[in-house]
N, C-alpha and C positions, 0 to 999 in steps of 0.2 A: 507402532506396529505397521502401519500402512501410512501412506502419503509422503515418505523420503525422497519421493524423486520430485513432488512439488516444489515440497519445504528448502530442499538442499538448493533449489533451483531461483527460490525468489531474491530479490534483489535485494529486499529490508534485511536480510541478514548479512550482507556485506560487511566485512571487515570483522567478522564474528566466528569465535569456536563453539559451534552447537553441540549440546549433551542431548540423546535421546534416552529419559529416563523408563521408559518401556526397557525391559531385557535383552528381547533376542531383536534384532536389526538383520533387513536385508532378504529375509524368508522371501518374495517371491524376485528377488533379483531388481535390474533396471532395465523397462522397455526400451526400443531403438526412437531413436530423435525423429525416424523415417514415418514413424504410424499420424496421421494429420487428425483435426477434426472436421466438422463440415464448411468452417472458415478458412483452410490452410494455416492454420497455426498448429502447434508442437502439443497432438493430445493429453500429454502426460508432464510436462513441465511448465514453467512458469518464465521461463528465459532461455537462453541460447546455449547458457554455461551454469556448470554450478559455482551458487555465487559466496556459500561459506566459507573463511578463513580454514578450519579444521572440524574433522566432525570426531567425538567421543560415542562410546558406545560399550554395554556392558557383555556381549555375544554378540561377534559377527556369522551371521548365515552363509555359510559358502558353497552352498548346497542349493541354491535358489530354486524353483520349479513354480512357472506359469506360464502360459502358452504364448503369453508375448512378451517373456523374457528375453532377452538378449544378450547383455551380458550379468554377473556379479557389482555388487555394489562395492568390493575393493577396488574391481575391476578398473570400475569409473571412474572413483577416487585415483586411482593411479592414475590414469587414460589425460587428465585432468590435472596432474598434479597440486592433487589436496590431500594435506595429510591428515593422516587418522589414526584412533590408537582405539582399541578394545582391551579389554580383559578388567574392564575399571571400575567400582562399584559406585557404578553411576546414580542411584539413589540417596546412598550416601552423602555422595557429593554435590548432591541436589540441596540436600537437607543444610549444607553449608553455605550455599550459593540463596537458600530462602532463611539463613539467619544474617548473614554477612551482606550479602545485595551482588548485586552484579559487579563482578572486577574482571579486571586484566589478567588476562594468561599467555600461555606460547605454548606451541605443539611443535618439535624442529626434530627435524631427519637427518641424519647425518652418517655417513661412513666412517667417520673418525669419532672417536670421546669426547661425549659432550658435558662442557664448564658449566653445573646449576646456576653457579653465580655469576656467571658471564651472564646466562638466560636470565635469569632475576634482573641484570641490573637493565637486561637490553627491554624486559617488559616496565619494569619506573620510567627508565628513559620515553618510553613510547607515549604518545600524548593520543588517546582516541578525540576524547571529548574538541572539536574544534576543527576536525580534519573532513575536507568537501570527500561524502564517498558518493553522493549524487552525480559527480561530475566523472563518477566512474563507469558507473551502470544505465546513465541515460544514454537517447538515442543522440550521436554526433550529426544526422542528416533530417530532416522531415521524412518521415516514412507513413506512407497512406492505405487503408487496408479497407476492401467494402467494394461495392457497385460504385463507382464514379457517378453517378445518377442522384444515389442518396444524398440525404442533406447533411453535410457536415458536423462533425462534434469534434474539438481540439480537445487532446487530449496530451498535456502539461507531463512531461515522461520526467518524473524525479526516481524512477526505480521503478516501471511500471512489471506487475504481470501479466503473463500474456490474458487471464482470465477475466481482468476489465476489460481489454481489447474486445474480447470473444463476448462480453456482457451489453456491449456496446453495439456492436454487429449484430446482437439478438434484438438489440431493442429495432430495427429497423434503419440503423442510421450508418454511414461510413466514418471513418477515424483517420481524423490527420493527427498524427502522434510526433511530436516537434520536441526540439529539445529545452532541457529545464531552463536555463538563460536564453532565451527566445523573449525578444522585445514587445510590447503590447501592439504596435504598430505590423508588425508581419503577422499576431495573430488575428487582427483583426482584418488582416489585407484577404486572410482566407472566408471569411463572411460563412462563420460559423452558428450553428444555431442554439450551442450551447457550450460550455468548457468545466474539461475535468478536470484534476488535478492528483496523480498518482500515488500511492505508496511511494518509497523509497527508504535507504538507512541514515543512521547518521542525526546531528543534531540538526532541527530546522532551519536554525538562526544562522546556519551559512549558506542557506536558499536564498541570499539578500536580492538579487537578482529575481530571483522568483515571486519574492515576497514584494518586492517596487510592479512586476510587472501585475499582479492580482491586485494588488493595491486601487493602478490605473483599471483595472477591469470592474471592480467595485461604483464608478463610475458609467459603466454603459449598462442595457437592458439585459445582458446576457445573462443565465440562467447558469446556478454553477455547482459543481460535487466535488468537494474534497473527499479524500477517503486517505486512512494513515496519516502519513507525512504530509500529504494535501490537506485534511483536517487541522493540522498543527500552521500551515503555512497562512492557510485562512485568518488564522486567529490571531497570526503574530500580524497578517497585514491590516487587520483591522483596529489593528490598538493593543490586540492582550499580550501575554505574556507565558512562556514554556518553562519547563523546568523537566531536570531529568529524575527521573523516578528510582526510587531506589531499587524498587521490585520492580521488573520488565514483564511487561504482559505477554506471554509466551506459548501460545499454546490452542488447542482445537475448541476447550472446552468452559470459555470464557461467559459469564450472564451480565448483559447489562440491560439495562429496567430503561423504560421509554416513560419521560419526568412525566408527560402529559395522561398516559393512558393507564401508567405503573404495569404495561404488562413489560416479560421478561423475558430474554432472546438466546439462546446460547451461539455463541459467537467465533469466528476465528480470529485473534490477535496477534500481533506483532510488533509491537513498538517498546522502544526505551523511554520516549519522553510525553508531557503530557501537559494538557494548559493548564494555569493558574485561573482558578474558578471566579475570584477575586477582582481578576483585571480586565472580563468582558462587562462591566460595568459602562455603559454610556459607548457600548463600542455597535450597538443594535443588531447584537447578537445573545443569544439565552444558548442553557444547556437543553437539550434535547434527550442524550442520551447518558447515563450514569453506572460505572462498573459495579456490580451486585457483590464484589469482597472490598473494595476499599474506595467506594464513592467517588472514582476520579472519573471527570469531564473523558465520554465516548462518544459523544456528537453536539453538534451544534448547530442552529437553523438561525438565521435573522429574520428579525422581526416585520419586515416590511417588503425586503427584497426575496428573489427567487436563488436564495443561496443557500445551500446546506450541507454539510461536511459529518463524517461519521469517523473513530479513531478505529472501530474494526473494519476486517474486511467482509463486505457484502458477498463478495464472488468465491468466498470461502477459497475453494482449491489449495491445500485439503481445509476441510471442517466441515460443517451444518451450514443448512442453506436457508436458515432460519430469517437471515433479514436479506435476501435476495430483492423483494421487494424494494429494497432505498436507490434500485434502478430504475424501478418503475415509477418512484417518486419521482427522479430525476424526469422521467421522459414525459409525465403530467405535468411539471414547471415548464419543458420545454413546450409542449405544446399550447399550456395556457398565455404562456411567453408571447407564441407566435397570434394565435387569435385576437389578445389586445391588439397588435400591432395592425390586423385585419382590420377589427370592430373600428379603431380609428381612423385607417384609413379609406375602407367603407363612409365615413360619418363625413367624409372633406368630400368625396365624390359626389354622395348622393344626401343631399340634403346632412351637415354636418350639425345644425342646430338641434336636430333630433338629440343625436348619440350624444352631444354637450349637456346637454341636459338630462340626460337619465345619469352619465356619469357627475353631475353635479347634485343629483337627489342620492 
C-alpha cells in the first residue's frame, strides 16, 4: 500500500518483475525527485532511477491525492520506460510463485501481435542466475557525501540505497561511496575508519572482484558491515558458501531471532540468495542472526575481529526500524577500533611497559 516509490527504486531489485500483492497500488501518487532530506539526498527514493525490470499490480490508482504528489505512478513508469500491467490477480499468483519458487518471466509492450511462444522461448533462452547486475547499478566514479572534515567510512557501492548513505551521515561520519571493483590498495589510500559493504542484485559469486578485495581487507584492523549482498560477499570471502533460495525474502514484514539473546526483530528484506550454514565452519565466523520462518542465515559476526554483516536491511526504507540499531553497532566497533589504536600508541609514547602488561594480564 505504501512505500512504492522506495521499493521500485532500490537497486536489489534489478533485473526483476515485482508483483505488489496488496490490491489497490499507487493511491497517493509519486513525489518529485526535487523534495531533499537534511543530507541532500532524494527524500522519497532509494536511487536515481527506478530500478525494477517490470512492475505487476492487481488495481492501479490513477486518481492519486497527497500534497506532495507530483505525478501518477503510470506516469513514472512511462516517464521511465517500465512496463507494467494491472488487472491481474495478483494474490493468486502470489500463491503460485510460493508453491513453485521464484522463476522467470517477461512483461513486453508492443504495437504489433505479440508471439507467446516467441516470448516463452525468449524467457528459457534468458539466463539470470550468472549475469553481473552490480556492475549495473554501482557508482562508475568515487562519489563522497558528508562534511569533508569528518572521518571517513568506504562504503563498497554493490547496489547501494541512498538510505545507508543517509544512516551513515547520521552516525556522524562522511561517505566515500566507490565502486564494487575498486582495488584494496585505492581503498585504503583513502585512510578510512571503517568499510561498508552494500545491498545490491543479483548472485554474489560474480562480486569475485569484490569478494578478493574484502578478502585482502580481512587482513587489516578495519572495522566492517555488510548488509544484503554485502552479508553474502563476507561469507563467500571468508571461506563459505551461497546458494540460491528457493523462496526469496520479499517483503516489509520479515522476523528474524538474534541466536545470542533469542529476541526477535521484524525486518525489511530483499534477497534471493543465502549462505550455506554448513560451510562457516573454521571460517571464524558464527551465525548471529536466524530467519523466524525457515532458519536460514540473516547475519553473521566473527569471532575475534570487528566484522559483522546482517542479510536484512537495518535502514528499512520502506519497513520497521526495528534493527536500526546494527548502525550503531557498527559505529561502537569503529570507535572501540580507534581507541585500541590510541591505548597503544599512548603505551610506546609514554611509558609502554605499563599498557604491555595490562594487555598481557
Amino acid at each position: 500500500m505504501v512505500g512504492y516509490a522506495e521499493t521500485l527504486t532500490d537497486p536489489s531489485y534489478r533485473g526483476q518483475i515485482l508483483c505488489m500483492t496488496y490490491p489497490l497500488i499507487g493511491n497517493y501518487g509519486v513525489p518529485s525527485k526535487s523534495i531533499m532530506d537534511n543530507y541532500g539526498l532524494p527524500k522519497y527514493f532509494e536511487s536515481d532511477r527506478i530500478q525494477v525490470s517490470g512492475l505487476i499490480v492487481h488495481e492501479l490508482c490513477n486518481g492519486a491525492s497527497h500534497r506532495e504528489c507530483d505525478k501518477t505512478l503510470d506516469q513514472w513508469l512511462y516517464d521511465e520506460r517500465i512496463p507494467g500491467i494491472y488487472g491481474i490477480d495478483t494474490r493468486d499468483f502470489t500463491k503460485k510463485i510460493r508453491i513453485k519458487g521464484v522463476m522467470k518471466g517477461a512483461l513486453s509492450v508492443s504495437e504489433n501481435q505479440i508471439n507467446p511462444k516467441d516470448l516463452l522461448d525468449t524467457i528459457k533462452k534468458t539466463k539470470y542466475d550468472g549475469f553481473n547486475f552490480m556492475s549495473q547499478v554501482s557508482v562508475d566514479e568515487t562519489t563522497q557525501y558528508g562534511d569533508p572534515s569528518l572521518e571517513p567510512i568506504v562504503l563498497i557501492d554493490t547496489g547501494t540505497k541512498f538510505s545507508i548513505i543517509r544512516n551513515i551521515l547520521r552516525l556522524g561520519y562522511r561517505v566515500i561511496r566507490v565502486p564494487w571493483n575498486i582495488s584494496f590498495s585505492k581503498i585504503i589510500s583513502y585512510k578510512p575508519k571503517g568499510i561498508i559493504i552494500s545491498n545490491g542484485p543479483g548472485d554474489p559469486k560474480m562480486c569475485s572482484s569484490t569478494i578478493e578485495t574484502v578478502l585482502k581487507l580481512f587482513n587489516s584492523p578495519l572495522p566492517m558491515l555488510g548488509i544484503c549482498l554485502g552479508n553474502q560477499i563476507i561469507a563467500l570471502a571468508a571461506g563459505g558458501d551461497t546458494y540460491k533460495l528457493k523462496f526469496g525474502h520479499r517483503g516489509q514484514n520479515k522476523g528474524c531471532t538474534e541466536v545470542d539473546t533469542k529476541q526477535t526483530f521484524i525486518t525489511s528484506q530483499n534477497h534471493g540468495y543465502g549462505i550455506k550454514s554448513n560451510t562457516l565452519d573454521k571460517t571464524g565466523f558464527r551465525t548471529w542472526y536466524i530467519n523466524s520462518d525457515d532458519n536460514t542465515i540473516e547475519g553473521i559476526k566473527h569471532e575475534s575481529k570487528p566484522i559483522i554483516a546482517v542479510q536484512f536491511h537495518p535502514e528499512a526504507s520502506p519497513g520497521p526500524y526495528d534493527c536500526i540499531h546494527i548502525f550503531e553497532s557498527f559505529k561502537d566497533l569503529v570507535e572501540q577500533t580507534e581507541s585500541k589504536k590510541k591505548s597503544i600508541h599512548g603505551g610506546k609514547v609514554n611509558g609502554g611497559g605499563k599498557i604491555f602488561q595490562r594487555m598481557k594480564q
